[in-house]
ZADO-1210 file (C-alpha; in nm, 4 decimals, padded with zeros to 6 digits):
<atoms>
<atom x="-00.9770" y="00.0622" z="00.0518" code="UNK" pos="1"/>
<atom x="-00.6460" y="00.0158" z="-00.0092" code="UNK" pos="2"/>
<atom x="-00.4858" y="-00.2925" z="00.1722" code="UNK" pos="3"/>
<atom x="-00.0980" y="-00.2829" z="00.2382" code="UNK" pos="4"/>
<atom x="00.0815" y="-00.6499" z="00.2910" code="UNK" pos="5"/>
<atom x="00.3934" y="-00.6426" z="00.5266" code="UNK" pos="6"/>
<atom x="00.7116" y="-00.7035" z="00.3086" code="UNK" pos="7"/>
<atom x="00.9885" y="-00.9448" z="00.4890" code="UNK" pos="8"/>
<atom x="01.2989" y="-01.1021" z="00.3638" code="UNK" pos="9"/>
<atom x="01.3804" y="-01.4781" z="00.4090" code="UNK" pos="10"/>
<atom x="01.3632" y="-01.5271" z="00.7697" code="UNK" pos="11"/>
<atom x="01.0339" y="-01.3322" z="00.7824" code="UNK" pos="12"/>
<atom x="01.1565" y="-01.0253" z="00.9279" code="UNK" pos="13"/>
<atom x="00.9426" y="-00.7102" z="00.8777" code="UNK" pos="14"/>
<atom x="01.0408" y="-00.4998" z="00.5757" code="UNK" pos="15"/>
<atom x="00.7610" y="-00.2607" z="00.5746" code="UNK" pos="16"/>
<atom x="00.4600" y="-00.2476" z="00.4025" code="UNK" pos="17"/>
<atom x="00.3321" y="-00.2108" z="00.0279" code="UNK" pos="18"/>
<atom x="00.0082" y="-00.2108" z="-00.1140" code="UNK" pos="19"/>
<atom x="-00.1048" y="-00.5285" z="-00.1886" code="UNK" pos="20"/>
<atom x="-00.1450" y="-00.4704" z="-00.5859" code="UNK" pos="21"/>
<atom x="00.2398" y="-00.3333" z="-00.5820" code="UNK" pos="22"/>
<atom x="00.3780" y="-00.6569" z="-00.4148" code="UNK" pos="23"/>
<atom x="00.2235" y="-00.9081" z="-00.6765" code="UNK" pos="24"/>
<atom x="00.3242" y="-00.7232" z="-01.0021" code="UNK" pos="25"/>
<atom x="00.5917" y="-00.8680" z="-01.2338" code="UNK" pos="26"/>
<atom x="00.7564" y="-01.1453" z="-01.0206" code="UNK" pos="27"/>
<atom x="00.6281" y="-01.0600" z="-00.6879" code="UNK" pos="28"/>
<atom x="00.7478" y="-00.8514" z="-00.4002" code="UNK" pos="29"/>
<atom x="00.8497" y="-01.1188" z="-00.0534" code="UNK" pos="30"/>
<atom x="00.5319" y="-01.0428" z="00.1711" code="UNK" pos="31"/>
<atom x="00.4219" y="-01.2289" z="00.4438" code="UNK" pos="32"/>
<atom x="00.1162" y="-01.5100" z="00.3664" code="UNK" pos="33"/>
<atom x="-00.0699" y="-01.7452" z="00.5770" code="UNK" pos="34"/>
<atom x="-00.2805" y="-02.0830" z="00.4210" code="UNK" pos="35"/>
<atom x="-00.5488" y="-02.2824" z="00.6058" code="UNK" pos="36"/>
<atom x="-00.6045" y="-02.6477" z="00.5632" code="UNK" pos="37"/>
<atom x="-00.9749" y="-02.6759" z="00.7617" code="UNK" pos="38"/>
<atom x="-01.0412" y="-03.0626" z="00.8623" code="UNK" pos="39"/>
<atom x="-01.3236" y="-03.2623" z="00.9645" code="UNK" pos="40"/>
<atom x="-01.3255" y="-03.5123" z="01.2586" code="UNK" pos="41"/>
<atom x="-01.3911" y="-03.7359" z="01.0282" code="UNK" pos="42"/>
<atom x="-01.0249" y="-03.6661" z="00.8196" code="UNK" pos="43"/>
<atom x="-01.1981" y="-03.4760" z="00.5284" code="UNK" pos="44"/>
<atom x="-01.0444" y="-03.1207" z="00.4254" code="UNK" pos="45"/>
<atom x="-01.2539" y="-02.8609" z="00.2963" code="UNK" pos="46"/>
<atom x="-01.1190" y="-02.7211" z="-00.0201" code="UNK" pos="47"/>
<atom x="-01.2513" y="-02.3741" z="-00.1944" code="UNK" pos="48"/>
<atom x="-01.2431" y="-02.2756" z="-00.6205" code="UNK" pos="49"/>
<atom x="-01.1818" y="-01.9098" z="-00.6011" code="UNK" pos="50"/>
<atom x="-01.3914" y="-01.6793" z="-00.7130" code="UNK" pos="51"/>
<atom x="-01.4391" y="-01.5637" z="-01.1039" code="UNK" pos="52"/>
<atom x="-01.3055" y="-01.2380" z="-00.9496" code="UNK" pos="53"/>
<atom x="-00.9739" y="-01.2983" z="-00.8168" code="UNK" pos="54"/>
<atom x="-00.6959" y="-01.1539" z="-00.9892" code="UNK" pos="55"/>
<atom x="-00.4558" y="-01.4242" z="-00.9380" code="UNK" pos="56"/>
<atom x="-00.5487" y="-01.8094" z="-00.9845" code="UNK" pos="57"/>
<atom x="-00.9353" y="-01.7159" z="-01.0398" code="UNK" pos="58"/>
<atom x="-01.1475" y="-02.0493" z="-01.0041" code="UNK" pos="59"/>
<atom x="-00.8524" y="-02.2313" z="-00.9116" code="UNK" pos="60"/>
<atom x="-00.9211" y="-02.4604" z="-00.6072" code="UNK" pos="61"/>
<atom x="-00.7246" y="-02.4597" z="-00.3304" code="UNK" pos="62"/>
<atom x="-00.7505" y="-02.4756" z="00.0466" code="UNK" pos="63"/>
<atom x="-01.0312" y="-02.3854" z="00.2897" code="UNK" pos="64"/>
<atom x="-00.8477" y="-01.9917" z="00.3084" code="UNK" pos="65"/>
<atom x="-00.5216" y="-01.7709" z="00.2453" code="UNK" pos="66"/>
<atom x="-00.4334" y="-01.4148" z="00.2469" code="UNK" pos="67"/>
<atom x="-00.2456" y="-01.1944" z="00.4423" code="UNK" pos="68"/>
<atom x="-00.1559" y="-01.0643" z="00.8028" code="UNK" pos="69"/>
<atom x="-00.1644" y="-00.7214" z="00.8433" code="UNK" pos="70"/>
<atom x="00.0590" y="-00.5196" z="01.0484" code="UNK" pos="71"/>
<atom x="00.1333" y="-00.6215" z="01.3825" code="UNK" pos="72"/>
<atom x="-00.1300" y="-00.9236" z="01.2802" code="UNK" pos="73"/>
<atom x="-00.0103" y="-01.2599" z="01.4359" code="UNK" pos="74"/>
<atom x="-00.0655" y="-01.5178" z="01.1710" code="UNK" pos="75"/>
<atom x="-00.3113" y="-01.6813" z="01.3874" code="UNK" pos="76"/>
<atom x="-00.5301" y="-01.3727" z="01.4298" code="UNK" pos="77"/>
<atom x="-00.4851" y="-01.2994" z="01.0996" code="UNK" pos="78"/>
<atom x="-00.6511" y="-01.6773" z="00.9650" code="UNK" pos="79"/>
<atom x="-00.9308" y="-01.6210" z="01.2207" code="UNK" pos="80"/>
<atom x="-01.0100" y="-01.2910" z="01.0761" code="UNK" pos="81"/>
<atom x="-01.0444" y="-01.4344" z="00.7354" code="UNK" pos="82"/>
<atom x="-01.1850" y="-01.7154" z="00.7661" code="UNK" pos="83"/>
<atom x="-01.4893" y="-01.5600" z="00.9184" code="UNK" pos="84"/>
<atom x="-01.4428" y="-01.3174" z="00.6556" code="UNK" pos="85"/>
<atom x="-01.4368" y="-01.5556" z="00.3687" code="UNK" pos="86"/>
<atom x="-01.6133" y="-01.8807" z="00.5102" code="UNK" pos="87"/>
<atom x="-01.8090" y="-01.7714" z="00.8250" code="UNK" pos="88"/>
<atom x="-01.6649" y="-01.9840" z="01.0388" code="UNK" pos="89"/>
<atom x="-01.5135" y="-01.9099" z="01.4014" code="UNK" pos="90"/>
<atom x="-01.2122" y="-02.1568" z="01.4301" code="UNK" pos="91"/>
<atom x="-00.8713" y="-02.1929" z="01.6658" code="UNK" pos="92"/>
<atom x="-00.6204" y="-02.2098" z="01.3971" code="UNK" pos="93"/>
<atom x="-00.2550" y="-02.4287" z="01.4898" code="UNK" pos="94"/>
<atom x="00.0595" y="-02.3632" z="01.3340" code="UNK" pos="95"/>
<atom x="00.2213" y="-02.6464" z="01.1403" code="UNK" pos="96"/>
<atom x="00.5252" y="-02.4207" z="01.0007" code="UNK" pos="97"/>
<atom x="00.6440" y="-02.1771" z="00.6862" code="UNK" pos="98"/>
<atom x="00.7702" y="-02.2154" z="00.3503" code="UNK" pos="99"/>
<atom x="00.8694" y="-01.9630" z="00.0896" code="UNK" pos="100"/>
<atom x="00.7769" y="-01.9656" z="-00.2373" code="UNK" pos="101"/>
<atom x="00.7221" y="-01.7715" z="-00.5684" code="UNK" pos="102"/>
<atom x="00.4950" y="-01.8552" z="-00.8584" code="UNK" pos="103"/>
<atom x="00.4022" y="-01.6445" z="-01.1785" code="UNK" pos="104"/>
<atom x="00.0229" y="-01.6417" z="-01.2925" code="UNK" pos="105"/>
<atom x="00.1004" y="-01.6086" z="-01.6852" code="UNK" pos="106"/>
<atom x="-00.1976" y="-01.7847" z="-01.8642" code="UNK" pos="107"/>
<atom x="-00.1300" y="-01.8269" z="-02.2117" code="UNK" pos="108"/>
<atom x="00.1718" y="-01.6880" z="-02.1536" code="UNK" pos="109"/>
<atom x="00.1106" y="-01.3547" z="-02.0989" code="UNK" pos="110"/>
<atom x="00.2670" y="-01.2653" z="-01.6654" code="UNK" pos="111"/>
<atom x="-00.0472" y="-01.1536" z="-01.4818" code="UNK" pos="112"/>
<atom x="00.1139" y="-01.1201" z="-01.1449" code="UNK" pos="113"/>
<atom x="00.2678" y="-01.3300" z="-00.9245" code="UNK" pos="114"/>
<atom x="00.2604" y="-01.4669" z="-00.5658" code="UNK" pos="115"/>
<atom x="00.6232" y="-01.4335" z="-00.3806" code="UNK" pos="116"/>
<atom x="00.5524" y="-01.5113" z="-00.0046" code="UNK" pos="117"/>
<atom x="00.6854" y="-01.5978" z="00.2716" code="UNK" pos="118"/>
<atom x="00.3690" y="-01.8592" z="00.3781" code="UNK" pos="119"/>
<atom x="00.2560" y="-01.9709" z="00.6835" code="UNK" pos="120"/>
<atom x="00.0484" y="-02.3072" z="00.7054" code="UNK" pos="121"/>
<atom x="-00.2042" y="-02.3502" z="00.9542" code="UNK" pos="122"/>
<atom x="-00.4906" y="-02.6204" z="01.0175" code="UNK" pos="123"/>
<atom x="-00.7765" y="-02.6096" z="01.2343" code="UNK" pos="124"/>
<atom x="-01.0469" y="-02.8774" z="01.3299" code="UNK" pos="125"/>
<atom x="-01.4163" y="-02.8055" z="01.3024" code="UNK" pos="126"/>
<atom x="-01.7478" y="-03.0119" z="01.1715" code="UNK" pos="127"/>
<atom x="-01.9614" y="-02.6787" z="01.1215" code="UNK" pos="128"/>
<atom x="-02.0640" y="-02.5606" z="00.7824" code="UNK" pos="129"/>
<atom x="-01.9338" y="-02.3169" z="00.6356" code="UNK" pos="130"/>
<atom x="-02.1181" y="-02.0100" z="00.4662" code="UNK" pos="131"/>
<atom x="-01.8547" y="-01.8718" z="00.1818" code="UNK" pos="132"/>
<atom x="-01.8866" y="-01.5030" z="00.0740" code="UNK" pos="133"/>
<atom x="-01.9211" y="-01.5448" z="-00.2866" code="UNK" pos="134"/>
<atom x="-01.7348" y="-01.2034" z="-00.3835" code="UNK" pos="135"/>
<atom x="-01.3823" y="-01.4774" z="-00.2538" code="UNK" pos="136"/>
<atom x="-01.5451" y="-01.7893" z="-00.3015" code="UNK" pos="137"/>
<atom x="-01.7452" y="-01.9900" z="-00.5911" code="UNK" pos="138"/>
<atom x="-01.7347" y="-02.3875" z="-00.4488" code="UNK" pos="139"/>
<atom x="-01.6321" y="-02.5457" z="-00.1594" code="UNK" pos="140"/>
<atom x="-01.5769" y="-02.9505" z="-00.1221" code="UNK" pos="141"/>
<atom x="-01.4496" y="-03.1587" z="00.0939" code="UNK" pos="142"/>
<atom x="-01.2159" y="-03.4715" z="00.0234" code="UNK" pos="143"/>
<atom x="-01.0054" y="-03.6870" z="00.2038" code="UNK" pos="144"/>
<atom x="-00.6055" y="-03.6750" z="00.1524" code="UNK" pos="145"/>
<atom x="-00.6041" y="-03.9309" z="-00.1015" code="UNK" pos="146"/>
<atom x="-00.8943" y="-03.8311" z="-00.2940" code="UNK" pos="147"/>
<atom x="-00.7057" y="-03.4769" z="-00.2902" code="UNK" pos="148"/>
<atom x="-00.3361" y="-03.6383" z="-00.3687" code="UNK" pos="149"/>
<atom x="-00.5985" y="-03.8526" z="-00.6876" code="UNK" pos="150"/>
<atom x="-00.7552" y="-03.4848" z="-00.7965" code="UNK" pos="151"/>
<atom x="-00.4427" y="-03.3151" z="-00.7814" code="UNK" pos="152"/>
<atom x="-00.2523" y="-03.5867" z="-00.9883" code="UNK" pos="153"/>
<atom x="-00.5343" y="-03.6089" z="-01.2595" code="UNK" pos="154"/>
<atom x="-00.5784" y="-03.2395" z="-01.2692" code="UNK" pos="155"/>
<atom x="-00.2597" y="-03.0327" z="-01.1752" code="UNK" pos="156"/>
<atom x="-00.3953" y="-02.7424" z="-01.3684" code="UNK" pos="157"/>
<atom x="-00.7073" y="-02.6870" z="-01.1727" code="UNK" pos="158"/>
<atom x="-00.5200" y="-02.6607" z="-00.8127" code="UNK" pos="159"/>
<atom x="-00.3164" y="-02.3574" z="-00.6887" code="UNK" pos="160"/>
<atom x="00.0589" y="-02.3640" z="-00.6714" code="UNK" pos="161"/>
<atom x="00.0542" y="-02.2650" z="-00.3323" code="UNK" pos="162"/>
<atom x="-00.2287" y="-02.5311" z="-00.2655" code="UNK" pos="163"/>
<atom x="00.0234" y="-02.8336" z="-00.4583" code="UNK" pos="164"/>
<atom x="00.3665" y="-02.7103" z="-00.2319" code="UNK" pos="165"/>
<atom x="00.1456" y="-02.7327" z="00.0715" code="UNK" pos="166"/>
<atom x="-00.0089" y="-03.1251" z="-00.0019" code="UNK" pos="167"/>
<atom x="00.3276" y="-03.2116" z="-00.0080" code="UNK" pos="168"/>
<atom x="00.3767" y="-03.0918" z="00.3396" code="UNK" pos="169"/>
<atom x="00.0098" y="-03.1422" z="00.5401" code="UNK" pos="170"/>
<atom x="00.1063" y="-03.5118" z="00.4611" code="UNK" pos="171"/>
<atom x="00.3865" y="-03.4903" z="00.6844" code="UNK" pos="172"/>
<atom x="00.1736" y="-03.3891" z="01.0360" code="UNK" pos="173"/>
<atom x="-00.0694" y="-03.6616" z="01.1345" code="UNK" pos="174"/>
<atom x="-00.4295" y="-03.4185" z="01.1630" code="UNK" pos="175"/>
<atom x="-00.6996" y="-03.6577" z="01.2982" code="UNK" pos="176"/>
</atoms>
């Protein structure tokens, strides 16, 4: 099945669509994203390695779930379709607020593809278990903030760029 990604320009406005292959070749075509930090009531975040099979940042970790919105898909809707999809969990997803960014996926040297999005970032709340679908997902964790902000700063190269921009900014909103 082919899956088409909604293109937008800087403020997010609706371009169009392009399949999803088509908008991370070379440096990336601007397409709308959304990324999930799940927490605990207890403060801990539940992170996710991708799978072997991702194209892009394969058994990277990174938060609890990203992809896309598609058409007329609030980003809301959107991270409650996936993360059923991807985690099997049922969860009421907030808004925090969007960044754009663009990062190339070139290991040893040679450009794979690249991410070029326009990202929402969400959190939701929930103490339930998750059940990943192994064809997305190949580990899940869960750490607090500071064991993440320890990880990330031992191990930079294991963690998504996305996931890295994104620490930065979850620190900023108070999630209990």
């Amino acid at each position: 099945m082919i899956e088409n990604l909604v293109l937008v320009d800087e403020n997010d406005k609706s371009l169009g669509l392009e399949e999803k292959w088509n908008c991370h070749k070379g440096q990336g075509r601007l397409h709308r994203a959304f990324s999930l930090w799940i927490f605990r009531t207890d403060g801990k975040v539940l992170l996710q390695q991708r799978s072997k099979q991702k194209l892009l940042w394969p058994e990277y970790w990174s938060n609890s779930c990203c992809s896309h919105p598609r058409e007329n898909e609030s980003y809301e809707n959107a991270t409650i379709r996936r993360t059923q999809e991807e985690l099997g969990l049922i969860i009421e997803p907030k808004l925090l607020t969007k960044f754009q960014y663009q990062s190339n996926y070139a290991p040893n040297g040679k450009l794979i593809g690249s991410e070029n999005e326009v990202c929402a970032l969400l959190y939701a709340m929930t103490n339930k278990n998750p059940t990943p679908n192994p064809e997305e997902i190949k580990l899940t964790k869960y750490l607090n903030i500071q064991e993440i902000i320890e990880q990330v700063g031992l191990h930079p190269e294991l963690y998504t760029p996305w996931f890295k921009i994104e620490l930065k900014e979850i620190q900023k909103y108070k999630i209990k």
